[in-house]
TORTITOR-879385 format. One record per residue (C-alpha): x, y, z; residue in three letters; residue number from 0. Coordinates in nm, 4 decimals. Example, Ala and Ser with C-alpha at 12.3 -4.5 7.8 and 13.67 -1.06 7.14 Angstrom:
2
NODE          x          y          z   dose   lumdo
NODE     1.2300    -0.4500     0.7800    ALA       0
NODE     1.3670    -0.1060     0.7140    SER       1
END
This chain:
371
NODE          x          y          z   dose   lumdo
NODE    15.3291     9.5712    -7.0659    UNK       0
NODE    15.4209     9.2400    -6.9226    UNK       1
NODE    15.6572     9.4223    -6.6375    UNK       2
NODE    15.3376     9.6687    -6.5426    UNK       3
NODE    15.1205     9.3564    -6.5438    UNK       4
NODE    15.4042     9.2009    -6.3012    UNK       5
NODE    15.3910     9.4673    -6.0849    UNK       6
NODE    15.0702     9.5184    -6.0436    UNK       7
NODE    15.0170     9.1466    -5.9727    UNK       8
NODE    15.3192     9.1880    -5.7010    UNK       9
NODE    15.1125     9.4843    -5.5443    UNK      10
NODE    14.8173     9.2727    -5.5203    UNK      11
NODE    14.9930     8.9967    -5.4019    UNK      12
NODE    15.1459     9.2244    -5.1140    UNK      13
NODE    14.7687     9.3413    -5.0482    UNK      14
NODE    14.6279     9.0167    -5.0536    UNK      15
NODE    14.8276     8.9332    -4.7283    UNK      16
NODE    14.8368     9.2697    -4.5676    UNK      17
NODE    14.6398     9.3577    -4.2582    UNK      18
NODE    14.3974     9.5996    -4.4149    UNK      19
NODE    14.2768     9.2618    -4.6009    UNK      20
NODE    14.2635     9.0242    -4.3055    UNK      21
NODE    14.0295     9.2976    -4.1500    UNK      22
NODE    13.8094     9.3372    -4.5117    UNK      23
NODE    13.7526     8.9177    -4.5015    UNK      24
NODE    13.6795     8.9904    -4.1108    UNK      25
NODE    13.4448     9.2603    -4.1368    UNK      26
NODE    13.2695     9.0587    -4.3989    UNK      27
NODE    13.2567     8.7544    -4.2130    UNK      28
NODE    13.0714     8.9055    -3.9591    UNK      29
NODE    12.8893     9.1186    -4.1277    UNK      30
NODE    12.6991     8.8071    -4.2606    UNK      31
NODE    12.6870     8.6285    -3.9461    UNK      32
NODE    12.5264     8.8979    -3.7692    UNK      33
NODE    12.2882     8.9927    -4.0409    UNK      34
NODE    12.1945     8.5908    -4.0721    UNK      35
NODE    12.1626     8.6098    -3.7035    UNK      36
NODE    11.9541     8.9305    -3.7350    UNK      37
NODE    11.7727     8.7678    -4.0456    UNK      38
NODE    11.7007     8.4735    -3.7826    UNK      39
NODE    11.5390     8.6838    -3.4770    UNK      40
NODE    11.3627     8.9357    -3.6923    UNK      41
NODE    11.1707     8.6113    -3.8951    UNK      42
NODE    11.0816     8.4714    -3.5796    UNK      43
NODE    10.9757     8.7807    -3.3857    UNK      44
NODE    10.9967     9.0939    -3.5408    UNK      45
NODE    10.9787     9.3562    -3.2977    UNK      46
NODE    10.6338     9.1868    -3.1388    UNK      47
NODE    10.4701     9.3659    -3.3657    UNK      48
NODE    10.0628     9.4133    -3.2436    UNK      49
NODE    10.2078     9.2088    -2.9348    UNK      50
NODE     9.9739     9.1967    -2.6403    UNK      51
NODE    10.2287     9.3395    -2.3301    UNK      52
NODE    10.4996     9.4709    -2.5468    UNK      53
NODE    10.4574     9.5461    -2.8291    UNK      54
NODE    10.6723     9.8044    -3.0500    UNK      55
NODE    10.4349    10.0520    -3.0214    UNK      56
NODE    10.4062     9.9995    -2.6375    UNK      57
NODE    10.7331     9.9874    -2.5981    UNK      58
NODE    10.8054    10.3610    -2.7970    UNK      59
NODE    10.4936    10.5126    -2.5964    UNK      60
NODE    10.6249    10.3646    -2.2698    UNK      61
NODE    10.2696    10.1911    -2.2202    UNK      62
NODE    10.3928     9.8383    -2.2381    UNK      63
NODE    10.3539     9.6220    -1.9105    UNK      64
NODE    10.6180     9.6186    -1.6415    UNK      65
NODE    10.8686     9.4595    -1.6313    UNK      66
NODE    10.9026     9.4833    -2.0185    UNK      67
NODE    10.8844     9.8922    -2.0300    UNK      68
NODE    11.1934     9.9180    -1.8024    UNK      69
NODE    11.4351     9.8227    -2.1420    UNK      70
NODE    11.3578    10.1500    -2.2582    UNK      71
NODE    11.7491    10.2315    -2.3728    UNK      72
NODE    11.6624    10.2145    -2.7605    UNK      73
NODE    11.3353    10.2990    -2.7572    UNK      74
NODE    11.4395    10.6715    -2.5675    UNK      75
NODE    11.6867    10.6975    -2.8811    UNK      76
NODE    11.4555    10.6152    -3.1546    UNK      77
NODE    11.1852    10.8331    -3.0160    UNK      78
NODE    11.4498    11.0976    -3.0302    UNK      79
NODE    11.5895    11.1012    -3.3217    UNK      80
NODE    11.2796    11.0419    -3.5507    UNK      81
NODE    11.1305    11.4156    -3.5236    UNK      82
NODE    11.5261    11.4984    -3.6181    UNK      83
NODE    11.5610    11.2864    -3.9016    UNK      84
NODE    11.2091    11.3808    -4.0625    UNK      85
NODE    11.2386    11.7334    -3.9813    UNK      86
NODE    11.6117    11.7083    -4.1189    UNK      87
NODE    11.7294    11.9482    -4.4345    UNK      88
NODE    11.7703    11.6189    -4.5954    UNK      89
NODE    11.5975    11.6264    -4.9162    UNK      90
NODE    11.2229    11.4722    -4.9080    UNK      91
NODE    11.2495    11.2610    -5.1914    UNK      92
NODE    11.6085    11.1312    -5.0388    UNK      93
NODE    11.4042    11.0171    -4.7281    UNK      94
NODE    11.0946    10.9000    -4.9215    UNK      95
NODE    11.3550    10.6316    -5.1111    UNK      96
NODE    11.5338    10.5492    -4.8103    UNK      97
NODE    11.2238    10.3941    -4.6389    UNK      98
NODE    11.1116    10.2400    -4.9348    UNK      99
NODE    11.4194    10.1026    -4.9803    UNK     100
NODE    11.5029     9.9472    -4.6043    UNK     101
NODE    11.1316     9.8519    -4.5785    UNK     102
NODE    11.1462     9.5173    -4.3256    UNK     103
NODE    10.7898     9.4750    -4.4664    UNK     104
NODE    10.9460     9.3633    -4.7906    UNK     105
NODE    11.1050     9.0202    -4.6601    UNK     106
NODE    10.9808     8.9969    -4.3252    UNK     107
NODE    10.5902     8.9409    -4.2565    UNK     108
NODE    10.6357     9.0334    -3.8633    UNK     109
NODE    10.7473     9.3789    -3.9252    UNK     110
NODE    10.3712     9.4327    -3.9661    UNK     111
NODE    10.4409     9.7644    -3.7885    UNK     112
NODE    10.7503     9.9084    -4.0123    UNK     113
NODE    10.5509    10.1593    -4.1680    UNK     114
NODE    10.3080    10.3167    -3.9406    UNK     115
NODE    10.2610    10.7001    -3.9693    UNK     116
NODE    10.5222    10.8402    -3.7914    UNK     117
NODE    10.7131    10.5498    -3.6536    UNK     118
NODE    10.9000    10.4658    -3.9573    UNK     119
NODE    11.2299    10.5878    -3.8515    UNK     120
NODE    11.1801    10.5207    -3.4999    UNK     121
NODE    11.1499    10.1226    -3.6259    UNK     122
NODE    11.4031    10.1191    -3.8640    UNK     123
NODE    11.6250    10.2591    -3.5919    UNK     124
NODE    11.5150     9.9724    -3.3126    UNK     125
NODE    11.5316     9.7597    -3.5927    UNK     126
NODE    11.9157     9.8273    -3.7185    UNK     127
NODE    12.0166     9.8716    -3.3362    UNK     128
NODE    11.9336     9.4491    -3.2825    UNK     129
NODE    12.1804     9.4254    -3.5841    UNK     130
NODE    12.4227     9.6493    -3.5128    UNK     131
NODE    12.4465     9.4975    -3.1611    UNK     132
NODE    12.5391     9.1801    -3.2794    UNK     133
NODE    12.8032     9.2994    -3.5451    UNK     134
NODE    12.9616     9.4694    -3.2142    UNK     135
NODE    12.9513     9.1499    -3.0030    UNK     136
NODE    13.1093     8.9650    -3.2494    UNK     137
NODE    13.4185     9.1919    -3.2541    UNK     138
NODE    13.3886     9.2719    -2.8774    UNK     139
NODE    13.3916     8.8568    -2.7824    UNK     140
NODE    13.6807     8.8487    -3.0349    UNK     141
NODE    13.8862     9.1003    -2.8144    UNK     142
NODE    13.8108     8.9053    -2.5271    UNK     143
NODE    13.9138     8.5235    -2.6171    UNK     144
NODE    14.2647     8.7159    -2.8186    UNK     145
NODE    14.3613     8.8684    -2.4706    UNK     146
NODE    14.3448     8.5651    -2.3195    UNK     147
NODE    14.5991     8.3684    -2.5399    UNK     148
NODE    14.2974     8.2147    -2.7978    UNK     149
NODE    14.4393     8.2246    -3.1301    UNK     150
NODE    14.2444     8.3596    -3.4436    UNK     151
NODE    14.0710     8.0941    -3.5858    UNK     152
NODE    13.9134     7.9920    -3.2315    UNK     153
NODE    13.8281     8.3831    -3.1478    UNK     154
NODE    13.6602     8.4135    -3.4703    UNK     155
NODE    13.4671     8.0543    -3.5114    UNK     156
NODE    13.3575     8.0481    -3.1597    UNK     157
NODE    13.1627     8.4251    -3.1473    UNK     158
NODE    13.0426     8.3921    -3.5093    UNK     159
NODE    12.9048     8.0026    -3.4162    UNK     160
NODE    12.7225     8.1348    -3.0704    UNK     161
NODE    12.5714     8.4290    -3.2607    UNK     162
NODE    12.4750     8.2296    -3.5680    UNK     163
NODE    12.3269     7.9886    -3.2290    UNK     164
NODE    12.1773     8.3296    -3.1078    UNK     165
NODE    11.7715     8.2971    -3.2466    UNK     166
NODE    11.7733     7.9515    -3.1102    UNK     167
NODE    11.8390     8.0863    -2.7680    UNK     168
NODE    11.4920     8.3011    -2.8370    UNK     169
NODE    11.2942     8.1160    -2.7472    UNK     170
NODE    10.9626     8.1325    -2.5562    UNK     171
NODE    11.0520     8.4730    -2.6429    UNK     172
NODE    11.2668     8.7146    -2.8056    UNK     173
NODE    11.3067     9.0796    -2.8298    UNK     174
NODE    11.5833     9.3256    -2.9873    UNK     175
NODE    11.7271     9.4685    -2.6242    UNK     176
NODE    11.8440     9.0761    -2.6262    UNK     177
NODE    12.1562     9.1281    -2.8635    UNK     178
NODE    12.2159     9.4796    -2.6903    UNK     179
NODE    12.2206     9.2753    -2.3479    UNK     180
NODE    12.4923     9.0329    -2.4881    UNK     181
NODE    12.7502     9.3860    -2.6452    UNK     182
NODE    12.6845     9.5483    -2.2881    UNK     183
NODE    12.8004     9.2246    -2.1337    UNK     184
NODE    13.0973     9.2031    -2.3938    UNK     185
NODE    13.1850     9.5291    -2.3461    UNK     186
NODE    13.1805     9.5225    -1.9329    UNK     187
NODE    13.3953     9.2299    -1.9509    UNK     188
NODE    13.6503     9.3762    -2.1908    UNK     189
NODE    13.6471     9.7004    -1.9654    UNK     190
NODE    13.7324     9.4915    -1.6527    UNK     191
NODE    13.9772     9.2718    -1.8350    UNK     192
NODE    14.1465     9.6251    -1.9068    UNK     193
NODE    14.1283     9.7393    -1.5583    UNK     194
NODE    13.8996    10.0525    -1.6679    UNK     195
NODE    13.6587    10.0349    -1.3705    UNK     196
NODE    13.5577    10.4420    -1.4232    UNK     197
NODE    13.4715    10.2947    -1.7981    UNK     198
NODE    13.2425    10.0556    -1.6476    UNK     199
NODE    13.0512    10.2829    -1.4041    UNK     200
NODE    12.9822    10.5044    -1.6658    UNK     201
NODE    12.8880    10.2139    -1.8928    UNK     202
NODE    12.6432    10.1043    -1.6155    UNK     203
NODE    12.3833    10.3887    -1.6234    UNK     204
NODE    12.3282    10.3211    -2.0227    UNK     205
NODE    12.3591     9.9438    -1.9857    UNK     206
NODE    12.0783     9.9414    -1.7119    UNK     207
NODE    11.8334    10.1554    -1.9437    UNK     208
NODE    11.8648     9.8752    -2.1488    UNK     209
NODE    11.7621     9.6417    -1.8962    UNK     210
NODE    11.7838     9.5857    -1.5192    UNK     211
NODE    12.0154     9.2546    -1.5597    UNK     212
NODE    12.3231     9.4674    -1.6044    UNK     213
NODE    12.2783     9.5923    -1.2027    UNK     214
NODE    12.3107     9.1444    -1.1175    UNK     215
NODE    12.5628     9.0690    -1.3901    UNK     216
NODE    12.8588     9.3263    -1.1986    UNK     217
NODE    12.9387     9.1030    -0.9499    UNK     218
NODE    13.0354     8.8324    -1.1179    UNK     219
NODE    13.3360     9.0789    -1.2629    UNK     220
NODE    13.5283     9.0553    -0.9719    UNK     221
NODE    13.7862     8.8214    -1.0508    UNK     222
NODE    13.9266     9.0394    -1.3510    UNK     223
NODE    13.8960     9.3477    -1.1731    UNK     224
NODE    14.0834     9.1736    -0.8854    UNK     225
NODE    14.3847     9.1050    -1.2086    UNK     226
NODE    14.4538     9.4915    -1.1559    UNK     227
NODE    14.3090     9.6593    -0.8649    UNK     228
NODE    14.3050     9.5471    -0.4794    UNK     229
NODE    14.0093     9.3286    -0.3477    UNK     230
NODE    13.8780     9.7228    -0.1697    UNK     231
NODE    13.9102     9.8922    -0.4605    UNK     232
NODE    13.7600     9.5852    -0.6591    UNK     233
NODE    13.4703     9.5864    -0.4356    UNK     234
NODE    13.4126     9.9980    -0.4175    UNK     235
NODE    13.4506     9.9727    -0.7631    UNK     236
NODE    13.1721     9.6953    -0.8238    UNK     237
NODE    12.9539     9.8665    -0.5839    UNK     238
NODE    12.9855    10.2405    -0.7214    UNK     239
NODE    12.8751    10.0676    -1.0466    UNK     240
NODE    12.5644     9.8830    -0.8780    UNK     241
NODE    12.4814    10.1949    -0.7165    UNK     242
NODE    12.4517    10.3973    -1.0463    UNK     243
NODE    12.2900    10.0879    -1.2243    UNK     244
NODE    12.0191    10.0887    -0.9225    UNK     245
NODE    11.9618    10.4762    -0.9648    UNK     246
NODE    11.9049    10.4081    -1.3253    UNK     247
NODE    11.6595    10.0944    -1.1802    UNK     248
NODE    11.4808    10.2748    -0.9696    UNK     249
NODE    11.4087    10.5701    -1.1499    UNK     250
NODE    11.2487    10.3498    -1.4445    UNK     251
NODE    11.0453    10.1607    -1.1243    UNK     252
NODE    10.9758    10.4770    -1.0534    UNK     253
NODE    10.8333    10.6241    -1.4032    UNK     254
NODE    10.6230    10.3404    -1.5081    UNK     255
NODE    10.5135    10.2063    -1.1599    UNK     256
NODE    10.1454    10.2662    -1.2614    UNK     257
NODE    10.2011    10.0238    -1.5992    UNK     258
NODE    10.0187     9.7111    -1.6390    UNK     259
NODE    10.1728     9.3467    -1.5191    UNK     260
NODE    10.4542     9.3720    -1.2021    UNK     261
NODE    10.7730     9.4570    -1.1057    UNK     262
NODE    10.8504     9.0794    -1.1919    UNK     263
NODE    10.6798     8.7688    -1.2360    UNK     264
NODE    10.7436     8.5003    -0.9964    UNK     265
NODE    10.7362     8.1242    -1.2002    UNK     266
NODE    10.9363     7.9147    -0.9698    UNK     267
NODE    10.6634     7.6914    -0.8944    UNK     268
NODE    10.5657     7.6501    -1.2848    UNK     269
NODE    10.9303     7.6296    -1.3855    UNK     270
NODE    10.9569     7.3328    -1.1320    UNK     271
NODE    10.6371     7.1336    -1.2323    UNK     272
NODE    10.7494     7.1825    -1.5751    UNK     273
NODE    11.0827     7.1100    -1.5654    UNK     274
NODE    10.9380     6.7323    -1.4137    UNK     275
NODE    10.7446     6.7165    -1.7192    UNK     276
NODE    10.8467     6.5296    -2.0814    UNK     277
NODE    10.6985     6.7637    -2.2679    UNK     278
NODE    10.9294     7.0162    -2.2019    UNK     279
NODE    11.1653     6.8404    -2.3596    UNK     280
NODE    11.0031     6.7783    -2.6509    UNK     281
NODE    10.8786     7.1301    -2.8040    UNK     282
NODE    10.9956     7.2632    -3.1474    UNK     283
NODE    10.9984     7.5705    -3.2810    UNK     284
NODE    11.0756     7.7568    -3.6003    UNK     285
NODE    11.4263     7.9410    -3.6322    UNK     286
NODE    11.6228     8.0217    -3.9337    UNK     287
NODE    11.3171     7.9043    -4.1601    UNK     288
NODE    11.3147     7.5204    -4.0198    UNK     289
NODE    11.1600     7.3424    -3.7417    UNK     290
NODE    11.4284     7.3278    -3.4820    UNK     291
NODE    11.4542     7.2679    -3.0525    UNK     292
NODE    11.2769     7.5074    -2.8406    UNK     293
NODE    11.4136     7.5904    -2.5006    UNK     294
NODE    11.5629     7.2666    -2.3180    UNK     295
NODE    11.5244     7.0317    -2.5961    UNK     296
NODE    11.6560     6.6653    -2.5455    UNK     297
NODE    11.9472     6.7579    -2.7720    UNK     298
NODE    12.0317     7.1010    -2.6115    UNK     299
NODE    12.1136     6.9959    -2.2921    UNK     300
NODE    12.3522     6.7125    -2.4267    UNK     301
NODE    12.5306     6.9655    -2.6621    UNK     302
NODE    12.5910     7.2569    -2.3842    UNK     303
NODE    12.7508     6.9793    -2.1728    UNK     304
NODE    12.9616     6.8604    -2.3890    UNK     305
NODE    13.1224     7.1750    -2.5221    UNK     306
NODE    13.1302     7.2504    -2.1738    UNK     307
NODE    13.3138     6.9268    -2.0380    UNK     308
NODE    13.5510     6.9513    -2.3721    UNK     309
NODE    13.6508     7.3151    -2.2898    UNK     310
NODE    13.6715     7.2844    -1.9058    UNK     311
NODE    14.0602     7.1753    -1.8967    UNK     312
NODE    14.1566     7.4113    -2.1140    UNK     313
NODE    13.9863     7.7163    -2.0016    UNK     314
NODE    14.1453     7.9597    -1.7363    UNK     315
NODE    14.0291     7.9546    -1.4093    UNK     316
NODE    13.9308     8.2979    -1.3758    UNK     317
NODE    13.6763     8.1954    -1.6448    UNK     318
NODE    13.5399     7.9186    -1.3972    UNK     319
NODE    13.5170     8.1719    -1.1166    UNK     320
NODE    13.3688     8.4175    -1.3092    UNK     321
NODE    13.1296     8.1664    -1.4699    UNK     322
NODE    13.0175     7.9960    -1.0998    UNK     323
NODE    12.9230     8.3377    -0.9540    UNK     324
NODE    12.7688     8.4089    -1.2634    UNK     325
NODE    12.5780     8.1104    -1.2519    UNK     326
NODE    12.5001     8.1592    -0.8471    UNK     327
NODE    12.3346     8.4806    -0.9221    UNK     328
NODE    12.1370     8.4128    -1.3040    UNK     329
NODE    11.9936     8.0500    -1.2240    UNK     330
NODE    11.8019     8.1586    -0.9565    UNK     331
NODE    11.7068     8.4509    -1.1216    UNK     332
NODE    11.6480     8.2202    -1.4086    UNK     333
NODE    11.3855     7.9814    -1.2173    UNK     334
NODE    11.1878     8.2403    -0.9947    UNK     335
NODE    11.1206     8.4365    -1.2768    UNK     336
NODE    11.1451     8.3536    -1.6338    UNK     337
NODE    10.9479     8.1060    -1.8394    UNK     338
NODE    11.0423     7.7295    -1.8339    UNK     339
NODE    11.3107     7.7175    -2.1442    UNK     340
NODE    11.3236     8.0765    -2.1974    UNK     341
NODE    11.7477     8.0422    -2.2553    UNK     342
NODE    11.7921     8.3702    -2.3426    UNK     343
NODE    11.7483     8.5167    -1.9648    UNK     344
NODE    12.0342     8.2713    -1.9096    UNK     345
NODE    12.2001     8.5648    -2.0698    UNK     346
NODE    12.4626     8.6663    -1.7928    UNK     347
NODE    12.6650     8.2661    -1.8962    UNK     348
NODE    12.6541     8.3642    -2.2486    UNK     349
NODE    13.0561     8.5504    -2.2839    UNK     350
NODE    13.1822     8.2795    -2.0096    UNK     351
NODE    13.0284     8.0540    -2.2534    UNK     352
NODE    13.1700     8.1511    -2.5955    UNK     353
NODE    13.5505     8.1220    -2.4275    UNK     354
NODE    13.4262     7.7690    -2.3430    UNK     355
NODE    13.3630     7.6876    -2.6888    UNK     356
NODE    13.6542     7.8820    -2.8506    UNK     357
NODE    13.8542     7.5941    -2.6122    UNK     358
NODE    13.6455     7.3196    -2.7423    UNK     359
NODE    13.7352     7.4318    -3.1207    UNK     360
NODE    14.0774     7.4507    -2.9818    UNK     361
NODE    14.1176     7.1484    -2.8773    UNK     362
NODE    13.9047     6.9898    -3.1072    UNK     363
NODE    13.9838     7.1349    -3.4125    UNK     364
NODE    14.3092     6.9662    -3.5303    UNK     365
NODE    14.4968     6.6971    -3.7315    UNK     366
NODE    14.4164     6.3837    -3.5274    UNK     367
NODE    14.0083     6.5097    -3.3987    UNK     368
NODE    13.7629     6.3025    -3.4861    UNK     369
NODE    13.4288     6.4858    -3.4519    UNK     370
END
């Protein structure tokens, strides 16, 4: 008895500290960080349910003002598969339980649209697609910081800390093609990293249904594409890309050009008298179920800088240049035509960023720190 006991403790053991186990306590990981993270956005915004411009109804009968209609990626999916899934063999009362059971209604008072006649599937699919995006960003921003040289504890603190950070980047406003923004960036810089530039063209029609920032963020892939491919192929390649992302741009321009609101909304000169005033620095809001910073809070703006200035020496500079075009492309964007604060249209910094921090931890995190 004792020797079976032995040996099965000796299998265990060997399982314990096998790969199939590192990748169970890694799946788990982030499978609660993204469903906290999901937990987070949902709480705090559903999917602006009974909203006035875009709401989820609006958004699933493509009536929703411009430019909010354009991110119609999910919304195409949902509406297609809900006639399949009702209609499905599947037994009724199998379907009856499942909604019942995955009701958002139960913990989330938002979700005040969950269970309309008809739309139930169609919102638990929108719904599940914000989570599921983040789960995938997680592993995709992994990828990225373990090609280049980040060891495992940084490439797995740094994503699951900025997506934990991700409903506090909400703010002004949030809505669920946000977290699918973030895995199409991921997964366009994992593509380039790999030198898969057909990958990414292809990637660049779906991406764009999503929403139009995909067609601004290419560009500032150049410097990995130039890692495997010469600067005219790198530039064909970035262009072929931009020129399927604008087809896919133009033809949603195209469909919902007689929408309410514009093609975008120009704030520069608001963003500039606000961004002179106090009080911009001063406004809270409520994420993860306590009053916390909104937009540029007085403590934000310290905290990016400093993970920033602590992860600048150690960070590659293809990072930097990718980061500065980046940057030369989505501030200005940023200013002309997004609300004062509104960080999550900062969105195109956001991978750049996480290899900043997984440098901070780095460097940070050891023996002799002192945090």
């Amino acid at each position: 008895m004792n020797k079976v006991m032995n040996e099965l403790l000796n299998k265990m053991q060997i399982f314990a500290h096998s790969k199939t186990a590192s990748w169970l306590l890694l799946c788990g990981l982030f499978f609660m960080v993204a469903a906290a993270a999901h937990s987070g956005f949902i709480a705090k915004w559903g999917l602006n349910d009974g909203g006035a411009r875009s709401s989820f109804e609006s958004m699933v009968a493509g009536t929703a003002d411009r430019p909010f209609v354009y991110r119609q990626l999910v919304p195409m999916v949902a509406k297609t598969l809900q006639p399949i899934i009702a209609d499905s063999s599947i037994p009724s009362s199998a379907k009856t339980a499942f909604l019942k059971k995955f009701d958002p209604q139960k913990a989330f008072t938002r979700s005040k649209s969950a269970n309309l006649q008809g739309y139930e599937y169609t919102y638990r699919i929108i719904y599940l697609s914000n989570f599921f995006a983040l789960l995938a960003s997680l592993f995709l921003l992994r990828s990225i910081l373990l090609k280049f040289g980040y060891g495992q504890l940084e490439s797995v603190i740094a994503p699951s800390i900025f997506i934990m950070a991700f409903p506090y980047l909400q703010t002004i406003g949030g809505y669920f093609y946000d977290s699918l923004e973030l895995a199409f960036f991921s997964s366009a810089l994992l593509l380039t990293i790999s030198g898969r530039i057909f990958a990414l063209i292809f990637l660049a029609a779906i991406a764009t249904l999503n929403k139009e920032s995909f067609l601004f963020f290419l560009p500032a892939l150049y410097p990995f594409l130039r890692i495997t491919f010469t600067q005219k192929q790198t530039i064909l390649g970035i262009a072929a890309a931009m020129f399927v992302a604008g087809l896919v741009n133009t033809y949603l321009k195209l469909m919902y050009q007689t929408n309410g609101g514009g093609v975008v909304e120009f704030q520069l000169l608001a963003n500039l008298i606000s961004l002179f005033n106090p009080a911009t620095y001063l406004r809270l809001d409520m994420t993860h179920g306590m009053f916390s910073p909104q937009g540029l809070f007085l403590t934000t703006i310290p905290i990016i800088f400093i993970i920033m200035l602590r992860g600048a020496k150690h960070v590659a500079p293809i990072w930097k240049t990718h980061m500065a075009i980046a940057a030369a492309i989505n501030i200005p964007l940023f200013l002309a035509f997004c609300a004062t604060g509104e960080l999550r249209n900062l969105s195109m910094l956001f991978a750049a960023f996480v290899v900043f921090m997984a440098a901070t931890i780095k460097t940070t995190v050891t023996p002799q720190s002192v945090i």
